[in-house]
C-alpha positions in Angstrom: -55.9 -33.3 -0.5 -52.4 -32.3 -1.4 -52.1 -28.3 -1.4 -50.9 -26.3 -4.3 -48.9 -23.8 -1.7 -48.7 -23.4 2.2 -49.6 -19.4 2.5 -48.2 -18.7 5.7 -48.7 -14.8 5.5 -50.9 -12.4 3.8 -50.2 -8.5 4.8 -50.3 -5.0 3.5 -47.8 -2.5 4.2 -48.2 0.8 2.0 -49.1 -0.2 -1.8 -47.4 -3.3 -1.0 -48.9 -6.7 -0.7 -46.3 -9.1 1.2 -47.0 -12.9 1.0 -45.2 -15.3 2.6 -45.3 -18.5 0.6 -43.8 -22.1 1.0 -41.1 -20.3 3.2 -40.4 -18.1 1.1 -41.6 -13.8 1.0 -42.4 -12.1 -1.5 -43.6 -8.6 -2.0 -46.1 -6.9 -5.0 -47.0 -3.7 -5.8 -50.9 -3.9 -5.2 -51.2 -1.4 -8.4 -49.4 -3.3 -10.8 -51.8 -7.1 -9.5 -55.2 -5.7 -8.8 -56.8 -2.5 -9.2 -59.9 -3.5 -6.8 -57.2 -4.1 -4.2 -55.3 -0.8 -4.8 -58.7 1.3 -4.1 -60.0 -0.8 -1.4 -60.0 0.5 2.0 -58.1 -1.1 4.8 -60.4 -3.1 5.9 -61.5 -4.8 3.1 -58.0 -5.5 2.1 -57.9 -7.6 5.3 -61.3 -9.2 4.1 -59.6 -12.7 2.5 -59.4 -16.1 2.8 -56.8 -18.8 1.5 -58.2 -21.4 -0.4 -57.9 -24.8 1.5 -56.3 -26.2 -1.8 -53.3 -23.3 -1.4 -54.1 -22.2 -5.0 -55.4 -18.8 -4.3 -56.5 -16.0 -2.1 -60.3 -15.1 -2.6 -61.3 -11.7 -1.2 -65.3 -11.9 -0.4 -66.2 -8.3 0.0 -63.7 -7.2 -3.4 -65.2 -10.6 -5.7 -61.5 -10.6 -6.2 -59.6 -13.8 -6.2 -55.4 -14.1 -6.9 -53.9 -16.7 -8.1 -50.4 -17.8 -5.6 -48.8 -19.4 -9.1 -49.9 -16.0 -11.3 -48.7 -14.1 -8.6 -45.2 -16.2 -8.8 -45.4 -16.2 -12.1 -45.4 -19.9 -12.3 -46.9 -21.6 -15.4 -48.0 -25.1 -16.1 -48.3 -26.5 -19.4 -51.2 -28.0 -20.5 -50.7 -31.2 -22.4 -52.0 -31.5 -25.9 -54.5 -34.2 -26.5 -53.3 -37.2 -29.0 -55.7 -36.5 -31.5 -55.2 -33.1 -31.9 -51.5 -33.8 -31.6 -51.1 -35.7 -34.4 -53.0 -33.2 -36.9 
């Protein structure tokens, strides 16, 4: 299975959630992405998994999952389908 992303690191420091994706970091303000994760305590913020596929980050104890391409703000266009293309 190709990956979507290679997560290499997933910390908190403060209100700020710093990832570390395809070699690259990148820092959020847990307020402005989640409000579960800005009221969770510590521990639970340390609660997550990576998805195998690299897509997301899935916090068990939260029910919160993040997206790594919302959270890069990378979009994907959908195609349209022929029939409804042509109408």
């Amino acid at each position: 299975m190709n990956k979507a992303h290679e997560v290499q690191e997933v910390a908190f420091r403060g209100d700020a959630l710093i990832l570390v994706v395809d070699g690259q970091r990148h820092e959020f303000a847990i307020s402005g992405i989640s409000r579960k994760l800005a009221q969770a305590s510590p521990e639970q913020r340390t609660g997550f998994v990576v998805s195998p596929s690299g897509y997301g980050i899935h916090w068990i104890d939260l029910d919160e999952d993040l997206s790594i391409d919302g959270l890069l703000g990378i979009k994907h266009h959908c195609p349209v389908p022929a029939a409804r293309a042509r109408r």
